[in-house]
N, C-alpha and C positions, 0 to 999 in steps of 0.2 A: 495563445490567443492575444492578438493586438488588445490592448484594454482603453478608455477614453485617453489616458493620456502614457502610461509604459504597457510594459507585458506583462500579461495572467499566464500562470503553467495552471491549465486546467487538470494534468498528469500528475507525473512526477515532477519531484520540486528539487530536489537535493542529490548530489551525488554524494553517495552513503560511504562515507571510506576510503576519499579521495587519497589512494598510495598506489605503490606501483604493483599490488596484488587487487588492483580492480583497472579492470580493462576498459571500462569509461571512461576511468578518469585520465590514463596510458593513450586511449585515442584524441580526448577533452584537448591534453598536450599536444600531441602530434600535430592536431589542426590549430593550435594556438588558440583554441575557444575559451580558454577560462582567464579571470583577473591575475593579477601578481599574486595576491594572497594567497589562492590555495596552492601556486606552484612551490612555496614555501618548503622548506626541508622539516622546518619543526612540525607545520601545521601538517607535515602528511606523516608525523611519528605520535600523535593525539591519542590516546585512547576513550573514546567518548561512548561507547555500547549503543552505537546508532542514534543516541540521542543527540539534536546538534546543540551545540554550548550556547547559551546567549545572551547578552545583559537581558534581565527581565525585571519587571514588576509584577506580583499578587496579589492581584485586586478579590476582597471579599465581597458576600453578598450582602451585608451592611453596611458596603457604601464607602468603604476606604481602602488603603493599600495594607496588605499585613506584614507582620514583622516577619524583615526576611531572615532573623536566625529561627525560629517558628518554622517557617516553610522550611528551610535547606534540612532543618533535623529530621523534619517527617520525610523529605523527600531523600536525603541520605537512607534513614531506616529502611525507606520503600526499596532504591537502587540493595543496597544489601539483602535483605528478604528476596528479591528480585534474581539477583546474580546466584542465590544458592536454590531459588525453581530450577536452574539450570543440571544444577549434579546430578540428576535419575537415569540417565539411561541404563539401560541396563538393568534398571535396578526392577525385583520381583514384587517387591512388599511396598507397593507406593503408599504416603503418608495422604493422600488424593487423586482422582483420578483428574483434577483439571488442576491449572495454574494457579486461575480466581481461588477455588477454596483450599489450595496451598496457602496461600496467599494469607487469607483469612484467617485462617485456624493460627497461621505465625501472629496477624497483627493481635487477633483474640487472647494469644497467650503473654504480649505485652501489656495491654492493654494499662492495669496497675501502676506500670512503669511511666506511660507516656505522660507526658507533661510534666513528670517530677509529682504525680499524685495531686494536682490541682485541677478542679474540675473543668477550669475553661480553658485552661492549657491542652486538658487531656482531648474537647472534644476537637479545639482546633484541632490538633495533631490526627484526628481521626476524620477531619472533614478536607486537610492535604493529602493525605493515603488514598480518598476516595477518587480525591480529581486525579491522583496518580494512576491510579486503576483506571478512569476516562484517557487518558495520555496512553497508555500502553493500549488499552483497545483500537486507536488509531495506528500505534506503529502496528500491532496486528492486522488491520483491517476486519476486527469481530466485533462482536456486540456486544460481549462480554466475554473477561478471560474465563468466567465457567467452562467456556466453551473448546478451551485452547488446550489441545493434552498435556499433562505434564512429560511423561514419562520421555517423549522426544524434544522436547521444550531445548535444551542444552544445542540437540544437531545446528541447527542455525547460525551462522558465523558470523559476525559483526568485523568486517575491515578495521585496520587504524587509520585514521586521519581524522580533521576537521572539518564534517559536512559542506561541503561548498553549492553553490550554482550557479547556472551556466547564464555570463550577462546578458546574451543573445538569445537566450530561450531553449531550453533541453531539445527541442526542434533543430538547434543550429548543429546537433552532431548526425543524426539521421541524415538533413541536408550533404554531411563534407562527406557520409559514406554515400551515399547515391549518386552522387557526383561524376564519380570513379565510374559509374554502369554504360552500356550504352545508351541511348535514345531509347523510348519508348520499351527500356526493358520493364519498368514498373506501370501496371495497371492500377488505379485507384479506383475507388467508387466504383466495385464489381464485386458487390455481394454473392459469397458461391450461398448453394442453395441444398445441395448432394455432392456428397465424394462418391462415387464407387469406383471399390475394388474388387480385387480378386476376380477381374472381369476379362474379356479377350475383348477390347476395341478396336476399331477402324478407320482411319482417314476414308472421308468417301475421295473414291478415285485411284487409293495406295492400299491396294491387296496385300501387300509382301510382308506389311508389316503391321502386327498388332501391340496393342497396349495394356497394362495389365486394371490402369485407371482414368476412368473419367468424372473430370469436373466439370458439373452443371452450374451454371449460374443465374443466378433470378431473374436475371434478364434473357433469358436462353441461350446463349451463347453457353459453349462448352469446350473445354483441353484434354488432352489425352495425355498420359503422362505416362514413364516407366515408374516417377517417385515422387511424391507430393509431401514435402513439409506444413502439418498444421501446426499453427499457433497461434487458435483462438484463446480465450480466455477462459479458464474454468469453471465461470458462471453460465458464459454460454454452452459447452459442455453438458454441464448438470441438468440444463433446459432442455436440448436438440439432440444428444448425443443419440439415442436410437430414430431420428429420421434425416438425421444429418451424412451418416455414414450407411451405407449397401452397399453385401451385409453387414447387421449391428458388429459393434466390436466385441472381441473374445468376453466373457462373464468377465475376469481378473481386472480388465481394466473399467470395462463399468464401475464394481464395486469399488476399484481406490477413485472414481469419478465421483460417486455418491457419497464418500467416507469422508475424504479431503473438506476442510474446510475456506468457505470463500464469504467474503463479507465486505462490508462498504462503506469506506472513509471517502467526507467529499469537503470541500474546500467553499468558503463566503468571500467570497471579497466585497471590502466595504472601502469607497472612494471618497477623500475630505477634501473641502475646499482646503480647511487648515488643520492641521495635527491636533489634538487636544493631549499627544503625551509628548517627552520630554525625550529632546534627538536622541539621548545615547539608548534609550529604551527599545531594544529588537523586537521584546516577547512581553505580551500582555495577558499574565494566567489569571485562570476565573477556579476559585475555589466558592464552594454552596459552605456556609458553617454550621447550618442543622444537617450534615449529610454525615454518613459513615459508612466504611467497608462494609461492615457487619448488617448493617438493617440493610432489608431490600429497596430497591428505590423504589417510589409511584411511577406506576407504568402506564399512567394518564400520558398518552404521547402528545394528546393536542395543547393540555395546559402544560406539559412538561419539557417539551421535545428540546427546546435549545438548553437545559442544565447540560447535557452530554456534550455540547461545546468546550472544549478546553481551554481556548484563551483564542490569539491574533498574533502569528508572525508580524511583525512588520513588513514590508518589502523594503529591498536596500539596491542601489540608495536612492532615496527620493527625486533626486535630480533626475535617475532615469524613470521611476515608477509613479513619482508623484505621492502623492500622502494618503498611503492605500494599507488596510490592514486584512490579513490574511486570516481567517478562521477555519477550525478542523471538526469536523464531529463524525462521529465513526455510526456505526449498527443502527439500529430502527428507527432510530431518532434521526438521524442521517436519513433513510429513505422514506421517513415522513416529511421532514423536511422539502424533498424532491417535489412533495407534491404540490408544495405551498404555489402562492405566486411569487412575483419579484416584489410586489408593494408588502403581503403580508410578512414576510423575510425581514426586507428591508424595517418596517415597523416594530418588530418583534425585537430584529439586534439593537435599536437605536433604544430603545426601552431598557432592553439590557444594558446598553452600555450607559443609560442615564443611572440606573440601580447602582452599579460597579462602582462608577468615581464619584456617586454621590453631588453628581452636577444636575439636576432636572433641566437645564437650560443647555445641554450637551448638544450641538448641532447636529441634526438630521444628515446623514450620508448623502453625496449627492447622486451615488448608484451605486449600485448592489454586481453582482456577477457569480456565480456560483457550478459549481461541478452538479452532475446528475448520474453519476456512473452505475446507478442501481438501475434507473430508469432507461439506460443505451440499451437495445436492441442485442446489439453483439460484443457487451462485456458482462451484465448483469451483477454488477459491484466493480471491485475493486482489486484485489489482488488476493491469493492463498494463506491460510493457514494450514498446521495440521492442528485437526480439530478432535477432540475424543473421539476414542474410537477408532481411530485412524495412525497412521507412523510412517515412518519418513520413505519405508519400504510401498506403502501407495505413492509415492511420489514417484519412485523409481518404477512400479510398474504403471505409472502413467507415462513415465517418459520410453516405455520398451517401444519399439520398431513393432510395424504387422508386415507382413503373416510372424506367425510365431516360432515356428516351424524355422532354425536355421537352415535348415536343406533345402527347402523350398527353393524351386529355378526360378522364380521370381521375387528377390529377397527385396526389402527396405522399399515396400509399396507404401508405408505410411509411416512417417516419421513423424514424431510429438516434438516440439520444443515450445516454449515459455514460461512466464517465470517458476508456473506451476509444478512444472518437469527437475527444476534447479534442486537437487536433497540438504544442502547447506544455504545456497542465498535466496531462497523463495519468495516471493514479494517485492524482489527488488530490479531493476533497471539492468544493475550488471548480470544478475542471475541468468535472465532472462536474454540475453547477447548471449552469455558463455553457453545456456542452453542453445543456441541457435550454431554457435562454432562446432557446436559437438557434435551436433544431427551431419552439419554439412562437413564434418572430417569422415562422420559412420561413409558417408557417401563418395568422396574421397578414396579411403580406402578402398572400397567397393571396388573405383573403376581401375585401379589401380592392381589388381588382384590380378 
């Protein structure tokens, strides 16, 4: 989205793994859409576990920057605790059934240790952990990792490379693949309404030949199809899925529809006439210092709802974007957020950000711009987790073909792809592309048979 003066990625922001085992960032190349930097040979041997690397500052909530060996130790500890949530598969005897209170019970058992046994050392150390645990809810897109299984937690794979994006806007690679189609092969702005399958349809006029599906769309207009690729998003899904599809789909996939988990990271942008932080500064993190893993937070969303902010990407570089800073907040606080308006928003971070650097005289933004992906119609959040209860094998039976029935004379009537469908990259850009290669090779094959 054009912004007053660069561009907003109201979506995705980063290509997650910019190497040559991610296929965005393989076509990113192709089309010459990305800066010198990421085409770099080191920056695509990085290993960063999805997080992007960034000069930062940590700003507390009394008002100053904190010490950054302070932060790196708690946030090393966290990355380590972090990295070994990941070894269970497999495993029978889990020491949790969710991440978060993996998670917890590790930092609980340090606890003595942290800070070297001094008490304002220790709680700092316990109030970075928590903003740590804010930061992981957004790369998850949950509300809390309570919520996030462990026991699959590991499947998920993290590319090597140095996060990049795209100068032109994540929109400029959709543009160079559509490019290539003919005229009028893409329809936009044509809400379907009903799939049915498993049906015998008609051209009126053409007897000879039937179809096994038709697409209705809100507008009434309707396509007859031998094979339809869906790849709505799993929240919408969770909402529509039995009056979306006739008839409903098999039990099997319902249940990994309802299991799976989907949640909502949404993005602030806040536009300055002048920077009030310092050029080489990317990342502006917000640590709470009375907060900890361990206690529950106040779940007052209205007096509460912006602590689950994590901090402000910066955008780069300002000559294209202007002096614009990026904020993240994930789960309810996120979709209360949604509800706000643009002045209470706007009011609320300017407040905050007067708290943060301890400037009360901190200028007022001169606009706001923000994501609402909980509140879209046909995404209802943001992207997939697997959530308790659930494992990576709902992902694969969300991603099966219908009918089910390999024999069936009318095979591959409904094909799943999006990120949801992806068993290793779920939540992300490329996941979501390789899901969509793979439905259109099933098909492929097919015709080729």
């Amino acid at each position: 989205l054009p912004a007053a003066s660069g561009l907003a990625e109201m979506g995705a922001h980063w290509i997650h793994g910019p190497s040559p085992g991610n296929p965005i960032f393989r076509l990113a190349t192709s089309y010459s859409l990305l800066g010198p930097e990421a085409a770099r040979e080191e920056n695509q041997q990085v290993e960063v576990g999805g997080h992007p690397l960034l000069p930062s500052v940590t700003y507390g909530s009394s008002g100053k920057a904190l010490s950054p060996t302070a932060v790196s130790e708690a946030r090393h500890l966290f990355d380590t605790l972090l990295e070994s949530a990941r070894a269970f598969q497999g495993t029978k005897e889990l020491p949790a059934p969710s991440v978060g209170q993996y998670l917890r019970g590790e930092i609980a058992r340090r606890v003595p240790a942290l800070g070297e046994g001094r008490e304002d050392a220790r709680q700092l150390q316990l109030a970075v952990l928590a903003a740590c645990l804010k930061l992981e809810c957004c790369i998850s897109g949950t509300h809390s990792m309570d919520l996030v299984a462990l026991e699959p937690f590991g499947e998920y794979v993290s590319l090597p490379g140095l996060d990049c994006t795209f100068p032109g806007g994540y929109s400029s690679l959709p543009d160079c693949m559509l490019s290539a189609l003919p005229e009028g092969t893409v329809l936009l702005n044509k809400a379907v309404r009903t799939i049915q399958w498993k049906g015998s349809f008609r051209e009126e006029g053409d007897e000879a030949r039937d179809f096994p599906v038709r697409v209705e769309c809100e507008d009434g207009d309707a396509f007859l199809a031998d094979h339809v690729i869906v790849t709505v998003p799993l929240g919408f899904l969770k909402e529509h899925h039995q009056d979306f599809f006739q008839p409903p789909l098999p039990q099997r996939k319902v249940e990994a529809i309802r299991r799976l988990g989907f949640g909502t990271n949404n993005k602030i942008f806040l536009e300055f006439e002048k920077p009030f932080w310092d050029p080489q500064q990317q990342l502006l993190e917000v640590v709470w210092e009375d907060e900890s893993p361990l206690e529950e937070p106040g779940t007052y969303l209205e007096a509460n709802w912006f602590k689950k902010l994590i901090g402000f990407v910066v955008l780069q570089p300002p000559e294209q974007h202007g002096h614009v800073l990026c904020g993240f907040i994930a789960g309810k606080e996120s979709e209360y957020m949604e509800m706000l308006s643009d002045e209470e928003v706007l009011g609320t971070m300017t407040r905050l950000l007067r708290t943060l650097t301890g400037n009360p005289h901190l200028p007022t933004p001169r606009s706001v711009l923000r994501s609402r992906w909980h509140s879209a119609p046909y995404t209802r959040g943001s992207y997939s987790y697997v959530a308790v209860g659930s494992s990576g094998d709902d992902i694969d039976a969300l991603a099966q073909p219908l009918p089910e029935d390999p024999e069936d004379p009318r095979p591959l009537q409904l094909l799943f792809a999006g990120e949801a469908t992806h068993r290793t990259f779920y939540s992300t850009t490329h996941g979501a592309l390789l899901s969509g290669w793979r439905e259109a090779e099933r098909l492929n094959q097919l015709f080729q048979a």
